[in-house]
C-alpha positions as CSV (number, residue, x, y, z in Angstrom):
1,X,0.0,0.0,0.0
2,X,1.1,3.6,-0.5
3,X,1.1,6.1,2.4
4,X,1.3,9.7,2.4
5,X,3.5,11.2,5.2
6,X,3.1,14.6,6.3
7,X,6.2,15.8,8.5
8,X,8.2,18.9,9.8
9,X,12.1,18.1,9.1
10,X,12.7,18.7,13.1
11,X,11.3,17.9,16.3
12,X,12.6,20.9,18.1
13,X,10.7,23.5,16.7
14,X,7.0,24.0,17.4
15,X,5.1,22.6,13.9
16,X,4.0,25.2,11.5
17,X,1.6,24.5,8.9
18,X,3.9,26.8,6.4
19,X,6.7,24.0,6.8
20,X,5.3,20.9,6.5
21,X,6.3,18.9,3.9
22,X,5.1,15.6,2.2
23,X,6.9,12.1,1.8
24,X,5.4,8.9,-0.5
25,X,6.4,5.2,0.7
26,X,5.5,1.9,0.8
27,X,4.8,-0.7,3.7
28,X,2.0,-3.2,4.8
29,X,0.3,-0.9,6.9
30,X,-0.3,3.2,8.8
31,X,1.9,1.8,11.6
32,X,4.7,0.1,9.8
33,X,5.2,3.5,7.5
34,X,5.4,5.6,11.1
35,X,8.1,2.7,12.1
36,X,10.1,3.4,8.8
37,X,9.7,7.0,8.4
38,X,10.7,6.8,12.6
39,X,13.8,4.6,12.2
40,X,15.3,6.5,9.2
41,X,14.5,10.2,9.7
42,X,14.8,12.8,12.5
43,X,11.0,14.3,11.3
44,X,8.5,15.0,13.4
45,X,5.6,13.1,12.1
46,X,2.2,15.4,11.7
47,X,0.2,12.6,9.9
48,X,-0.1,9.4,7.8
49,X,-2.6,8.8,5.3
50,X,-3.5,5.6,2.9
51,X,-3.9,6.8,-0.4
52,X,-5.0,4.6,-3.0
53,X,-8.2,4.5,-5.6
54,X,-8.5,7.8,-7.6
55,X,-6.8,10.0,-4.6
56,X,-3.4,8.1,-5.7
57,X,-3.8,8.7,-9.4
58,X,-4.4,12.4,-8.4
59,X,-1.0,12.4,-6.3
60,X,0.9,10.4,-8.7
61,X,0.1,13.1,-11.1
62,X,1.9,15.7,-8.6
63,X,5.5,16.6,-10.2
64,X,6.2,16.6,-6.5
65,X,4.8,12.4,-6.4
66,X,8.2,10.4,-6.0
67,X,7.9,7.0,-3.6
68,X,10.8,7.2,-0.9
69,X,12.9,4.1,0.1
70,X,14.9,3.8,3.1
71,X,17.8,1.1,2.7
């Protein structure tokens, strides 16, 4: 399934809504794409989402759309 991450790059500023910024991955489920985005990124995590259906096609037709892969 693809998720859609919505994050601040730090967790020592208070979150502002001009900042945040979107990531794209891949995992089994909304708890296992916190885990990864957790384990591989200093962000302060705002939100995940499931996208899939006709919301995905709209996002995959974002120039901004690109699926992120930790190793």
């Amino acid at each position: 399934m693809i998720f859609k991450v919505n994050y601040q790059e730090t967790k020592l500023r208070n979150p502002k809504r001009e900042d945040t910024k979107t990531l794209y991955l891949e995992a089994e489920t909304v708890v296992a794409a916190r885990a990864i985005v957790e384990q591989n990124t200093p962000y302060n995590i705002e939100f995940v989402q499931q996208i899939d259906g006709k919301y995905l096609e709209y996002e995959q037709n974002s120039p901004d759309f690109k699926l992120t892969e930790f190793n």
